[in-house]
C-alpha positions in Angstrom: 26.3 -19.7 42.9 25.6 -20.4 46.7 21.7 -21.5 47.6 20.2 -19.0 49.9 19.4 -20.6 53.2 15.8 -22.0 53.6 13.3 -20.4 55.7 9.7 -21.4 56.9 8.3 -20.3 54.4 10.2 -21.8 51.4 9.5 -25.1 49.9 13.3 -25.4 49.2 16.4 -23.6 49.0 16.7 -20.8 46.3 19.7 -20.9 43.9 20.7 -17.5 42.4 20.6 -17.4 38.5 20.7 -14.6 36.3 18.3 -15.7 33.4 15.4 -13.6 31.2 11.6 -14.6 31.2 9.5 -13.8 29.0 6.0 -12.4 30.4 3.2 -13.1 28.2 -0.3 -12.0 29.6 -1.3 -9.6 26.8 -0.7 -8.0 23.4 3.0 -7.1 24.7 5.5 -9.5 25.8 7.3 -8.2 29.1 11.0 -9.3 29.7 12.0 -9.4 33.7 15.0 -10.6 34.7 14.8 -13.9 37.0 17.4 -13.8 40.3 17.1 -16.6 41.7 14.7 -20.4 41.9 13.7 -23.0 43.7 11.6 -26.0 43.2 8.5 -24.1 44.1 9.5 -20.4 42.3 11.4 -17.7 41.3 12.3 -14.4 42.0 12.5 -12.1 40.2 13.6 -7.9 38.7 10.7 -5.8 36.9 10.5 -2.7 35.6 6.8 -2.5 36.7 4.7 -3.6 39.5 2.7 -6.7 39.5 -0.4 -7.0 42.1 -0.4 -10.1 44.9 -2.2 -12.7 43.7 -1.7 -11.8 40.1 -1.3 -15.2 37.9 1.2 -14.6 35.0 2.1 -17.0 32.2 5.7 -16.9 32.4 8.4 -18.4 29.7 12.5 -19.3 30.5 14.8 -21.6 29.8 17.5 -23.2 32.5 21.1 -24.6 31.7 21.2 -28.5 31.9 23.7 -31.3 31.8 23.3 -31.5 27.8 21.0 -28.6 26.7 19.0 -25.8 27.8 15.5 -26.7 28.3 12.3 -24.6 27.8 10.0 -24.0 30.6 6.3 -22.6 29.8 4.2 -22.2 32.8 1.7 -20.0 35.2 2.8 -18.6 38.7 1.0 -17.0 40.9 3.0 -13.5 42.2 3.3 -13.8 46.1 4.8 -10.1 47.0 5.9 -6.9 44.7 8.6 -4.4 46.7 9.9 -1.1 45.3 14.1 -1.3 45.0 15.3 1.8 43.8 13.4 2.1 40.1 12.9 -1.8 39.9 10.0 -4.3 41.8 11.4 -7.0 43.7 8.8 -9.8 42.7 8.7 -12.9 44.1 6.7 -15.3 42.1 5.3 -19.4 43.1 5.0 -22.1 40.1 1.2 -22.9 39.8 0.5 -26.8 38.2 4.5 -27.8 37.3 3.9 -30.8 35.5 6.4 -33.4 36.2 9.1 -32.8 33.3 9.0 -29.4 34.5 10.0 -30.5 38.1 12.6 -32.9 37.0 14.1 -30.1 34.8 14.1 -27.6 37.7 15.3 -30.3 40.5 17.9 -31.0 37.9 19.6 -27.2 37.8 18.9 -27.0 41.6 20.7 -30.7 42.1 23.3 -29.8 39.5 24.5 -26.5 41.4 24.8 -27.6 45.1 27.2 -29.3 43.6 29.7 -25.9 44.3 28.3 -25.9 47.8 29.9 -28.7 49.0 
């Protein structure tokens, strides 16, 4: 898995993953499929459009050294783009309490390994 390169207007560089979260902003829980994060986000594959601005509770868990660890937060949905029959969503972490950075500086950390 090789970071994407970092832009302006990235906090960090994004790491591709293939991982499910759980969207939980009603009486029906919505599955999208996360593509990629960074310290500051994710990105993201829908099956429905979600409006700019939009603040979703989102669920997921990432792979670490010893287990996987659960991640329960909001973020904030910066841009929605049509791709074939799919929305491109891109989505920023809103109030990441510190074990949640650590555990997300941790994944990023432990795959630049392979980009050495």
């Amino acid at each position: 898995m090789k970071p994407t390169k970092l832009t302006d207007s990235r906090c960090s560089e994004r790491i591709s993953i293939n991982r499910t979260v759980e969207i939980n902003n009603g009486s029906h829980p919505i599955s999208i499929k996360m593509v990629n994060i960074s310290n500051c986000g994710f990105g993201a594959l829908a099956s429905q459009v979600f409006q700019n601005g939009e603040i979703l509770k989102v669920e997921f868990s990432l792979p670490g050294y010893e287990q996987n660890s659960k991640i329960s937060l909001n973020a904030q949905v910066i841009h929605s783009t049509k791709v074939n029959n799919n929305f491109l969503i891109g989505l920023s972490f809103q109030d990441l309490t510190p074990h949640q950075k650590l555990v997300i500086k941790e994944f990023s950390n432990f795959h630049k390994r392979f980009d050495a």
